[in-house]
C-alpha positions as CSV (number, residue, x, y, z in Angstrom):
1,X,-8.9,33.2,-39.6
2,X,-4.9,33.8,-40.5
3,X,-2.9,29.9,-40.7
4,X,0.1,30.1,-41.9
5,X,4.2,31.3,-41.9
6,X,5.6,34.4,-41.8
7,X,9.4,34.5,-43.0
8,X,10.9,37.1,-41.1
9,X,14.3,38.8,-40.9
10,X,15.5,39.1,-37.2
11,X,18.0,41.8,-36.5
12,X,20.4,40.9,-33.5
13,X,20.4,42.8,-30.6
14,X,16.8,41.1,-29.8
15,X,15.7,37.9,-29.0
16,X,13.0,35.7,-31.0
17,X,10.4,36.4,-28.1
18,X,10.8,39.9,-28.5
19,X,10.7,39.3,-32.1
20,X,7.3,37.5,-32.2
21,X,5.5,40.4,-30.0
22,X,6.8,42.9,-32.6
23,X,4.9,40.3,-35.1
24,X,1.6,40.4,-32.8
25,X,1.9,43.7,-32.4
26,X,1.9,44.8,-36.1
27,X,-0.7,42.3,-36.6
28,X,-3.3,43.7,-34.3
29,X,-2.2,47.0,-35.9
30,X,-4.0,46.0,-38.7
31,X,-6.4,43.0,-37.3
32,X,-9.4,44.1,-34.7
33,X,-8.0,43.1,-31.4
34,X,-10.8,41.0,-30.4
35,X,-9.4,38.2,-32.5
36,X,-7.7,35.9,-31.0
37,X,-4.2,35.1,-32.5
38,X,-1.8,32.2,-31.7
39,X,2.0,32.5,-32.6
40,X,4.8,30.9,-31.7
41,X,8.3,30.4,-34.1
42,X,10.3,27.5,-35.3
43,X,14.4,27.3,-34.4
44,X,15.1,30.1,-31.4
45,X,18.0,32.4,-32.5
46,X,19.5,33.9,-30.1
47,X,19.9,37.1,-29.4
48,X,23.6,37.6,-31.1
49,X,21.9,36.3,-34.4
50,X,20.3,37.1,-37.2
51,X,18.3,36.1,-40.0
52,X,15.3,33.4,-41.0
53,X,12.8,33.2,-38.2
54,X,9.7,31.3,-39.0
55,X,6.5,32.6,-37.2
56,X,3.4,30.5,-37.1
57,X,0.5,31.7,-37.0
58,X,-2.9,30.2,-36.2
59,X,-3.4,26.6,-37.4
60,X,0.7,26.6,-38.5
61,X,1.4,26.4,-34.8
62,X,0.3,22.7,-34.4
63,X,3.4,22.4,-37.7
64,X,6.1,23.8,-35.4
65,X,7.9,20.8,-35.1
66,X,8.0,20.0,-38.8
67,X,9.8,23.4,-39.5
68,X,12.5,22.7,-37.6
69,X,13.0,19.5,-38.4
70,X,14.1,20.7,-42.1
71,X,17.3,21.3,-42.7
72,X,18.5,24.6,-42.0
73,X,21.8,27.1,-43.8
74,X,24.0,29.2,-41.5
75,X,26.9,31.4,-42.0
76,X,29.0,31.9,-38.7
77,X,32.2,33.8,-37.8
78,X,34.3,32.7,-35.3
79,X,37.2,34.5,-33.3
80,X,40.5,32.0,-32.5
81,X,42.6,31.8,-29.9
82,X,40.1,32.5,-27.2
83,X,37.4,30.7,-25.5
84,X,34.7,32.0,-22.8
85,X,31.6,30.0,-21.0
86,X,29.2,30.8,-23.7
87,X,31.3,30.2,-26.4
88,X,29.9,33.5,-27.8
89,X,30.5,37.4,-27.1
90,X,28.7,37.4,-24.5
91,X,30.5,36.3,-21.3
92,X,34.3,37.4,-20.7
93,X,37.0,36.0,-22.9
94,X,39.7,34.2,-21.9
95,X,42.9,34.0,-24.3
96,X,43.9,30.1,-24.5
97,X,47.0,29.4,-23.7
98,X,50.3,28.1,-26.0
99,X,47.3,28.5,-28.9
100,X,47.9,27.1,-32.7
101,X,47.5,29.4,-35.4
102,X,46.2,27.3,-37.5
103,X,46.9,27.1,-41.5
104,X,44.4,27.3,-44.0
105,X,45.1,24.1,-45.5
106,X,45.2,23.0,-42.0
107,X,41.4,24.0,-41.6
108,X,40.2,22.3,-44.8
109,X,41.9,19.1,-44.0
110,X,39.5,18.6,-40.6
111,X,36.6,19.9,-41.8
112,X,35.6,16.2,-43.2
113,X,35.7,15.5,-39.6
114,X,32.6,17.7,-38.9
115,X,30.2,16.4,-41.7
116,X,27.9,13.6,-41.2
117,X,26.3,12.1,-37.7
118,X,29.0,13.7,-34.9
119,X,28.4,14.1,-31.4
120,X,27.9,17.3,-29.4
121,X,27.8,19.1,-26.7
122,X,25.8,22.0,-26.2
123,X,27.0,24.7,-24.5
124,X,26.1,25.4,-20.8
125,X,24.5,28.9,-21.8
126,X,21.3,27.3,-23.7
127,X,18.3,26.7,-22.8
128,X,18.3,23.5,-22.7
129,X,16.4,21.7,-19.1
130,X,18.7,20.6,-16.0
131,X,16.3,19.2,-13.3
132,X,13.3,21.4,-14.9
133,X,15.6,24.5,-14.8
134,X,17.4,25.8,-18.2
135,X,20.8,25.8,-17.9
136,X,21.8,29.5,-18.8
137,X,19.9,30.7,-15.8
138,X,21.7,27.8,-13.7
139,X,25.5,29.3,-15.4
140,X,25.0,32.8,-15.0
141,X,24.1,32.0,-10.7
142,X,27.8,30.2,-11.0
143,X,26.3,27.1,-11.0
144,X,27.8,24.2,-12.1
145,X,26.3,22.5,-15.4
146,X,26.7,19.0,-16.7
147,X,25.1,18.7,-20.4
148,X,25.2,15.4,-22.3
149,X,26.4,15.3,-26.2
150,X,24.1,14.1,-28.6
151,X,24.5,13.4,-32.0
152,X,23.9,16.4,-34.4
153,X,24.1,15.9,-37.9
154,X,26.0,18.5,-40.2
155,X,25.4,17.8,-44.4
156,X,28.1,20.4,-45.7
157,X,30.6,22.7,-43.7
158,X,32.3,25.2,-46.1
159,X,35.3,27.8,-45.5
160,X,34.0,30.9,-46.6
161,X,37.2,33.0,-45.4
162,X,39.7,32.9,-43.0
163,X,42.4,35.4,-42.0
164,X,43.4,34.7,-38.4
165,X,41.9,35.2,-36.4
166,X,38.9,35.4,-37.8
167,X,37.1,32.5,-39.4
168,X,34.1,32.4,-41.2
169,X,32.0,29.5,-42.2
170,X,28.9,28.0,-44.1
171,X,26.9,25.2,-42.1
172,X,24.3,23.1,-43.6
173,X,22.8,21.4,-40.8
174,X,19.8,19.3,-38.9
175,X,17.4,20.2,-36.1
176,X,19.1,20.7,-32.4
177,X,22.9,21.8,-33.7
178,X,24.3,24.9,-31.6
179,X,26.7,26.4,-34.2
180,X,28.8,28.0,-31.2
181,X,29.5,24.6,-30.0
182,X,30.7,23.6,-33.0
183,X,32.9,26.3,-33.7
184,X,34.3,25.1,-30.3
185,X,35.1,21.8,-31.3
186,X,36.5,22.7,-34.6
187,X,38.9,25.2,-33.3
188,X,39.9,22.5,-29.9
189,X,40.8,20.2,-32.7
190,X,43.0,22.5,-34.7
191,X,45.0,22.9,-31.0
192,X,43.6,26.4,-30.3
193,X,40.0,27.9,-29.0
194,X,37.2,30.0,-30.3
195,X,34.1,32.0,-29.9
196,X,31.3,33.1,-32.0
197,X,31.3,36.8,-32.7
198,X,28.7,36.9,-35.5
199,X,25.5,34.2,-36.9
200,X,23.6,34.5,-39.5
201,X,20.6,31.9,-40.1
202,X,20.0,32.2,-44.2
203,X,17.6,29.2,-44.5
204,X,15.3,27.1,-42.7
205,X,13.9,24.5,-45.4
206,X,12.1,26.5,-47.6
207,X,12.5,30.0,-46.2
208,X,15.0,31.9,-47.3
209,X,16.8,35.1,-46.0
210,X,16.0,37.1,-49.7
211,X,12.5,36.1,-49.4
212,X,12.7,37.4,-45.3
213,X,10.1,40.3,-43.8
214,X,12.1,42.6,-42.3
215,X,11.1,43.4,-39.3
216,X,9.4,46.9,-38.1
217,X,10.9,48.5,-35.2
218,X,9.5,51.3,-33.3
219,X,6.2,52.0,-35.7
220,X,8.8,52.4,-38.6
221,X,6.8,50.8,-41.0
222,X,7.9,51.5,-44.5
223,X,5.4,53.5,-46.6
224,X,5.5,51.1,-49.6
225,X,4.8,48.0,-47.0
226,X,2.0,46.0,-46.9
227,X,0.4,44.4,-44.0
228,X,2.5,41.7,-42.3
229,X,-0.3,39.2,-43.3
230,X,-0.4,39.5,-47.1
231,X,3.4,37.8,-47.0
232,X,1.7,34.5,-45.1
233,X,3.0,31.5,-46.2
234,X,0.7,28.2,-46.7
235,X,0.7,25.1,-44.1
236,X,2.3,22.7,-46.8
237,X,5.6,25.1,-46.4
238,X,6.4,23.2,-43.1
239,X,6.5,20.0,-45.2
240,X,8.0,20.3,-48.7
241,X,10.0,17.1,-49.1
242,X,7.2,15.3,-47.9
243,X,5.1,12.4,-50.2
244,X,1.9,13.6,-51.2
245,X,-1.7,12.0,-51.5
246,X,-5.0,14.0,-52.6
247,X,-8.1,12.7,-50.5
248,X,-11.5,12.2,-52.0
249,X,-14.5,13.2,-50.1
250,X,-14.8,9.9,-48.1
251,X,-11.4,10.4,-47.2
252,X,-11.5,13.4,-45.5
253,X,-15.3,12.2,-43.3
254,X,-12.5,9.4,-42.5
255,X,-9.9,11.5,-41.3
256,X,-12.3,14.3,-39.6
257,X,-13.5,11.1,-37.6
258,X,-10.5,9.7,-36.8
259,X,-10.8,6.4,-39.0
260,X,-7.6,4.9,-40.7
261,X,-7.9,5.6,-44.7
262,X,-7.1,2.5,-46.3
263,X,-3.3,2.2,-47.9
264,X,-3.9,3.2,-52.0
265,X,-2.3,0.4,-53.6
266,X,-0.1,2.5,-56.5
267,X,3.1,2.4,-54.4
268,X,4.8,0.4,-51.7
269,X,4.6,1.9,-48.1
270,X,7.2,2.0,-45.3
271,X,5.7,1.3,-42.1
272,X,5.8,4.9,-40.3
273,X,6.1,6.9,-43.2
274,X,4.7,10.2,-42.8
275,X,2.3,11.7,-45.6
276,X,1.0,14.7,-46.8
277,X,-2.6,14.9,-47.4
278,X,-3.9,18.0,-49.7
279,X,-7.1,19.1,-51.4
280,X,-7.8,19.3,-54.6
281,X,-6.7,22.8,-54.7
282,X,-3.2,21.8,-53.0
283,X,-4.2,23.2,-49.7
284,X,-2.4,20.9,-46.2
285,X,-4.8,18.5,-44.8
286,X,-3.4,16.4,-42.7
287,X,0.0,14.7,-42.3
288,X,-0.5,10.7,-41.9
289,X,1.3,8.1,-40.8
290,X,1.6,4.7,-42.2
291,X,0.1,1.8,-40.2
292,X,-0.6,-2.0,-40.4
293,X,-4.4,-0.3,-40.0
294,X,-3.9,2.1,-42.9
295,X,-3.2,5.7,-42.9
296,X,-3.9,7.4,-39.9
297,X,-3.8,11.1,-39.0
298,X,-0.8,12.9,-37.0
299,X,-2.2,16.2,-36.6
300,X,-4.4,17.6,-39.1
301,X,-7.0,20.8,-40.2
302,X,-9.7,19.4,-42.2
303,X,-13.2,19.7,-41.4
304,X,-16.4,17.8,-42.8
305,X,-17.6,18.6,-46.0
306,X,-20.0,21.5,-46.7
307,X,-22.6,18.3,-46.8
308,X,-22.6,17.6,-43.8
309,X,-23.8,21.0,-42.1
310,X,-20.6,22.4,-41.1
311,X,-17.7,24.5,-42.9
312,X,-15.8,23.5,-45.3
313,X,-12.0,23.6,-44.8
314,X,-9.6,26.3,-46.9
């Protein structure tokens, strides 16, 4: 069975649904159909933006979460002076009135401002839930929309260029930031407006836009291009950063039945600390958590050893 990541390169103009069919569909291109195949992708982009979109595949599903909680890289340009309801291209603009035009220096000087925990809030063309409905469909009926911030958390904002009024920036950022939104804020704070006009996502953890799949669009496949699935990346991608422990045997009967692993006592633990468990050939596990108990599993792919009568885990 196929478990695992595929890095792809999103063009804009589609969105990541449409993106992940293309994916399916290249796969059964190459994979008899009667296999059954579960996808799904890490960080939606929408459809204005391009770049780094994870697919999982298989087994990497149950790891979606992990993905995009790792830090992810962004460049963005941003129009001044106007602003419009989804604080991108694609509803009408509006020209703000008695607008700044802000100075360069004047830019640099805020952008401390923006770095760290800050507070945010999304924009009402996201799909974020309102009373079980997502809030794009509820602003483009004209409805009204009431989203509450939450705190975001940026690591580095960089000027990349700016000649009014276009700006252009690099964002190092956490899970759950909209990048139009912040744009927003930036530019209300400098006294004028502005919209996104251009995204590019150039990392998410350890994916990066070099190392991206591009992807094929209407049975263009490149003659020199191997199947979609020799590029898989392993489960342990979703985790990188995280500790590492190698389990014996034993261990893994434990973990297969659900019994804590007792702590190893080479280290001190944080309560809730979250663990990566390999084999000995460096293949994921299980991620663990750290309890009072011992170690017990989060979600994890082992089976029992070849001993016991069933298959052995890759």
């Amino acid at each position: 069975m196929f478990d695992g990541f595929l890095n792809i390169h999103k063009p804009p103009g589609i969105s990541s649904f449409t993106a992940v069919n293309i994916v399916l569909k290249e796969i059964f291109a190459t994979t008899p159909p009667e296999k059954r195949i579960k996808l799904g992708h890490a960080g939606t982009l929408d459809p204005i933006a391009q770049g780094v979109l994870v697919v999982a595949i298989g087994k990497a599903t149950k790891l979606i979460s992990y993905v995009q909680n790792q830090k992810k890289t962004y460049r963005g340009t941003f129009l001044l002076g106007v602003e419009s309801d989804s604080e991108d291209t694609e509803t009408e603009q509006r020209p703000v009135p008695n607008a700044k035009i802000p100075t360069r220096e004047e830019i640099l000087a805020i952008l401390p401002e923006f770095t760290g925990v800050i507070s945010q809030r999304p924009p009402i063309y996201s799909a974020l839930k309102v009373n079980g409905k997502k809030a794009y469909d509820l602003a483009r009926k004209g409805k009204s929309v009431a989203l509450a911030e939450r705190s975001i958390y940026i690591k580095r904002l960089t000027l990349l260029e700016y000649a009014f009024p276009k700006l252009e920036l690099e964002i190092v950022c956490g899970g759950g930031t909209y990048i139009r939104s912040l744009g927003r804020d930036l530019a209300r704070r400098l006294g004028t407006g502005a919209i996104m006009t251009a995204l590019t996502r150039t990392a998410v953890g350890v994916f990066h836009l070099d190392d991206a799949l591009p992807l094929v669009l209407q049975d263009q496949t490149p003659p020199d291009r191997k199947p979609c699935l020799y590029y898989l990346r392993p489960l342990r991608d979703a985790v990188p950063q995280m500790p590492t422990l190698i389990y014996n045997e034993e261990n893994r009967v434990r973990l297969c039945h659900g019994i804590p692993v007792p702590l190893p006592a080479d280290r001190e633990w944080k309560e809730h600390e979250r663990i990566a468990v390999l084999d000995e050939q460096g293949e994921l596990l299980a991620i663990v958590r750290v309890t009072q108990k011992g170690l017990r599993s989060e979600v994890h792919f082992a089976s029992l050893p070849a001993a016991s009568g069933t298959q052995d885990a890759h």
